[in-house]
C-alpha positions as CSV (number, residue, x, y, z in Angstrom):
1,X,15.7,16.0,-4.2
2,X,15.8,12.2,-5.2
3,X,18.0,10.5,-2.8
4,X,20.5,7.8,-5.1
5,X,21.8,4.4,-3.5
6,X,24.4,6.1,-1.6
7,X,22.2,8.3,0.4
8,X,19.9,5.6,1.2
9,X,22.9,3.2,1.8
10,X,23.7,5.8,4.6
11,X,20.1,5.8,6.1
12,X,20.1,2.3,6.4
13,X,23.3,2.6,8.4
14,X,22.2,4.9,10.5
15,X,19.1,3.2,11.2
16,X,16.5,6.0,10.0
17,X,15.4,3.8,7.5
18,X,14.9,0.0,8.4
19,X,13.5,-3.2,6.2
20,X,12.6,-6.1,7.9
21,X,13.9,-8.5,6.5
22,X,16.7,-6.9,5.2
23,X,17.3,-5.5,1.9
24,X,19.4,-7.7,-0.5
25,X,21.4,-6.8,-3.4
26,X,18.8,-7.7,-5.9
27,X,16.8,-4.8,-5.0
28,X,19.9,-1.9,-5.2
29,X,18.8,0.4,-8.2
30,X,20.6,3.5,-8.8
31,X,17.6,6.0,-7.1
32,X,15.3,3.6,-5.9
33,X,14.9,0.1,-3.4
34,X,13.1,-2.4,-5.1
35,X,10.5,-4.1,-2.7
36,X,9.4,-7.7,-3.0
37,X,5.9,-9.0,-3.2
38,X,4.9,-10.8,0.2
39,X,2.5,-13.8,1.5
40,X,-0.9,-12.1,2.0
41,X,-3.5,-11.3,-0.4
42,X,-6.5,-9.8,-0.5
43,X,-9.3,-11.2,-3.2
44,X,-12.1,-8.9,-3.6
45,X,-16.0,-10.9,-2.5
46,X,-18.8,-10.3,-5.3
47,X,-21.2,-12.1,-3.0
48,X,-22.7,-12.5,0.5
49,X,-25.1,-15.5,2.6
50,X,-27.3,-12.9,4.6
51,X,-31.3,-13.8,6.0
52,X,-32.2,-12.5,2.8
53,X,-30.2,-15.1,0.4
54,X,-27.3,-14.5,-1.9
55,X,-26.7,-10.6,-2.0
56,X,-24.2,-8.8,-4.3
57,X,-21.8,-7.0,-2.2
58,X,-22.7,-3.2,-2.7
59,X,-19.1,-1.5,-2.1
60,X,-19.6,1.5,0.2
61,X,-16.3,3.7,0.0
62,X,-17.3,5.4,3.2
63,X,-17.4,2.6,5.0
64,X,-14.3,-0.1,5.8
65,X,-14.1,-2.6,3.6
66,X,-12.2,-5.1,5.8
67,X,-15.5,-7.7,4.9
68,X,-15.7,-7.3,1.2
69,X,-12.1,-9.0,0.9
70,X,-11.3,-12.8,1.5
71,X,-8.0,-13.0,3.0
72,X,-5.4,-16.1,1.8
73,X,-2.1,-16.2,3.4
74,X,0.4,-18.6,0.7
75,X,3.9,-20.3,2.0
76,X,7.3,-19.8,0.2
77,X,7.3,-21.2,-2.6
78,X,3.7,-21.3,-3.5
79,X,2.4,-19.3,-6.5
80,X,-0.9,-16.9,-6.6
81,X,-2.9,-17.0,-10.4
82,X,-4.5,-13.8,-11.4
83,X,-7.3,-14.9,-14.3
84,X,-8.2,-12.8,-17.1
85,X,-9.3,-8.9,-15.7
86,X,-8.6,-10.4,-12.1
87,X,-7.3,-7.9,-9.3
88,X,-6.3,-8.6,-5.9
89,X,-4.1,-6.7,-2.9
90,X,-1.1,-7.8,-1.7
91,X,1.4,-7.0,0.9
92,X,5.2,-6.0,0.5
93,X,7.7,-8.6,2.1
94,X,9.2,-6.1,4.0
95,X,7.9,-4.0,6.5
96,X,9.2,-0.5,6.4
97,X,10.3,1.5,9.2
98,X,11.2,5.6,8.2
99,X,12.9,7.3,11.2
100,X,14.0,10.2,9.1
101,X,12.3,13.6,9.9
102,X,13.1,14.8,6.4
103,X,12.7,11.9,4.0
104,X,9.4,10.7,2.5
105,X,9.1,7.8,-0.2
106,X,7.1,7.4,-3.3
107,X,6.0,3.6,-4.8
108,X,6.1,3.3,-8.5
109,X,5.4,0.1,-10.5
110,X,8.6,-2.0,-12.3
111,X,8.1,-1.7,-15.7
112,X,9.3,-5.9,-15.8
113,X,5.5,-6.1,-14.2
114,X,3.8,-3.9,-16.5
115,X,5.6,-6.2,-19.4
116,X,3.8,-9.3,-18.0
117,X,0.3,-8.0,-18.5
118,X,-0.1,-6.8,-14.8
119,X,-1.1,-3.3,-13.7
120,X,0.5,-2.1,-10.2
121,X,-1.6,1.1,-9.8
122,X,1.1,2.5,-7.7
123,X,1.1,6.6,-6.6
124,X,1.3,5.4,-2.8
125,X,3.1,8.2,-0.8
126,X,5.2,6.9,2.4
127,X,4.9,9.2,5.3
128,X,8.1,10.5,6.8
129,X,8.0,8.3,10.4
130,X,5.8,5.7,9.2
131,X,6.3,2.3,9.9
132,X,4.2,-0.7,8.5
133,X,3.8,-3.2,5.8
134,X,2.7,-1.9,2.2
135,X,-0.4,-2.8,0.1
136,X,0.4,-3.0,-3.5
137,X,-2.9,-3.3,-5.7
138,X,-2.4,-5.7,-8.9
139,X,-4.2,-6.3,-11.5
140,X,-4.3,-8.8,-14.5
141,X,-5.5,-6.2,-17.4
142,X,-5.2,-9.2,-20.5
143,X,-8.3,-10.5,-21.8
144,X,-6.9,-14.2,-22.2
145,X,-4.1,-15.0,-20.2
146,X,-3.7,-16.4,-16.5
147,X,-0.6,-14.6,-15.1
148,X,1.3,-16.2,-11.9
149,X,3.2,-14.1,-9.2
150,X,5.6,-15.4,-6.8
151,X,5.9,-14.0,-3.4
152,X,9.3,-13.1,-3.2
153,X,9.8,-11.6,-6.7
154,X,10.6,-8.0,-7.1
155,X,7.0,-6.0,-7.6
156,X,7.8,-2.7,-7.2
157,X,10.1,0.1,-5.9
158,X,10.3,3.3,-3.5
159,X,11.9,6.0,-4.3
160,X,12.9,8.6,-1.5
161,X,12.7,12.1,-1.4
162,X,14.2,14.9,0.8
163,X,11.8,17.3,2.4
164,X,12.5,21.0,2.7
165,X,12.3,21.1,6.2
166,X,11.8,18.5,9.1
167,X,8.4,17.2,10.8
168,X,8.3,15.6,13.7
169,X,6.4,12.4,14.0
170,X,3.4,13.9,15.6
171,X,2.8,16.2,12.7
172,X,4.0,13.6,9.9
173,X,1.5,11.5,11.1
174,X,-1.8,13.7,11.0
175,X,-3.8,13.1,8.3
176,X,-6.3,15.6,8.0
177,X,-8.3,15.8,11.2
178,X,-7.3,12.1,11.8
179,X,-4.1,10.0,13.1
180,X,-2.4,8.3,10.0
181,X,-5.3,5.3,9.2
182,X,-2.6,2.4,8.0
183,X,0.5,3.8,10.5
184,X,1.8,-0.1,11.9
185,X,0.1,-1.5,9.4
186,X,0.9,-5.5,9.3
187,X,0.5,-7.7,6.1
188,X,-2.5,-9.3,7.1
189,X,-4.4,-6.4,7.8
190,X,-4.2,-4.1,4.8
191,X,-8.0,-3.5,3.8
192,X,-9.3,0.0,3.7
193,X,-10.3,2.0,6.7
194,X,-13.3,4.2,6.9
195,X,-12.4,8.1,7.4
196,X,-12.9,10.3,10.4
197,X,-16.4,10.6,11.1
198,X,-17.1,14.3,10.6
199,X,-16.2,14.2,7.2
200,X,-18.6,10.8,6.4
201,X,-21.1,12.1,7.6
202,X,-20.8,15.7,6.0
203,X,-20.5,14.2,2.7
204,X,-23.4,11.4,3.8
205,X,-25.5,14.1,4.5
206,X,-24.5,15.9,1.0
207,X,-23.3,18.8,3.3
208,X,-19.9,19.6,1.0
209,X,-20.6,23.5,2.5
210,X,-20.1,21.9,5.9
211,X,-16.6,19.6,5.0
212,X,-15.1,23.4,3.8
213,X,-16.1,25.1,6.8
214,X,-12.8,22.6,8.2
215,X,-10.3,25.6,7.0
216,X,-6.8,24.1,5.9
């Protein structure tokens, strides 16, 4: 079940759901809270200094990628430029704080962004308990035009969902074998996290018999 402004109205005042800063009426939609783009991006490096000389940064998904992004923090009021085919991470404004044992979100895109020429690849699930900033991944997908963004302006939107039946933080917050990876996550430190180490190395080691020897 989709829960409509009136339910989530209700969670706010009850405190299982909490936005830091607070929500304003801008971002009330009928089934859905629009969530504003923050301060902190996240530019993806092509290039390294190492002993060696000027490498191209080989991106290793089973690895963190914390290094392979340069971080630039803007203040109200500033703008950030996306060129031509240009991506970059950003953080939500608000920090998002689900108490409810039986209510999970889902981020989608705002079609007013797809308009402009961006892409927000959003499918982004938000764990029942979780608490933390969001990363929103944008790109620029025109092949002549330099798009601005505002933090502050409305990038995307979370719609919540009932769960059949409760889970209590503990479980909500097992990811596999692991704890949740981006749980308390804060806006300036959004980059990927590498996976548990017995499932890197399995797949390292081309092992995939080994990773389904893990039963569900």
């Amino acid at each position: 079940m989709i829960l409509t402004r009136h339910e989530i109205s209700d969670l706010i005042k009850q405190e299982k759901l909490v936005f830091e800063p607070e929500l304003d009426r801008f971002q009330n939609q009928p089934h859905a809270v629009d969530l504003r783009l923050g301060t902190v991006f996240y530019l993806p490096k092509i290039w390294q200094l190492t002993k060696k000389g000027r490498e191209v940064l080989n991106v290793d998904v089973t690895e963190s990628a914390g290094d392979n992004f340069e971080k630039i923090e803007l203040k109200p009021g500033q703008f950030f430029e996306l060129a031509p085919g240009e991506s970059t991470i950003a953080s939500t404004l608000e920090k998002i704080t689900l108490r409810a044992s039986d209510v999970m979100g889902v981020l989608y895109p705002r079609s007013s962004i797809n308009r402009r020429g961006l892409t927000v690849d959003l499918t982004g699930i938000v764990d029942a308990h979780y608490r933390g900033h969001l990363m929103i991944p944008i790109l620029n997908k025109t092949s002549s035009q330099v798009i601005r963004i505002y933090p502050g302006e409305r990038i995307c939107q979370v719609v919540f969902q009932k769960l059949a039946n409760n889970l209590e933080e503990k479980e909500a917050l097992r990811h596999g074998v692991s704890p949740a990876k981006y749980n308390g996550a804060d806006a300036k430190g959004l980059s990927s996290k590498r996976d548990a180490d017995e499932e890197i190395n399995l797949i390292r080691s081309g092992d995939l018999a080994g990773l389904k020897k893990f039963k569900f």
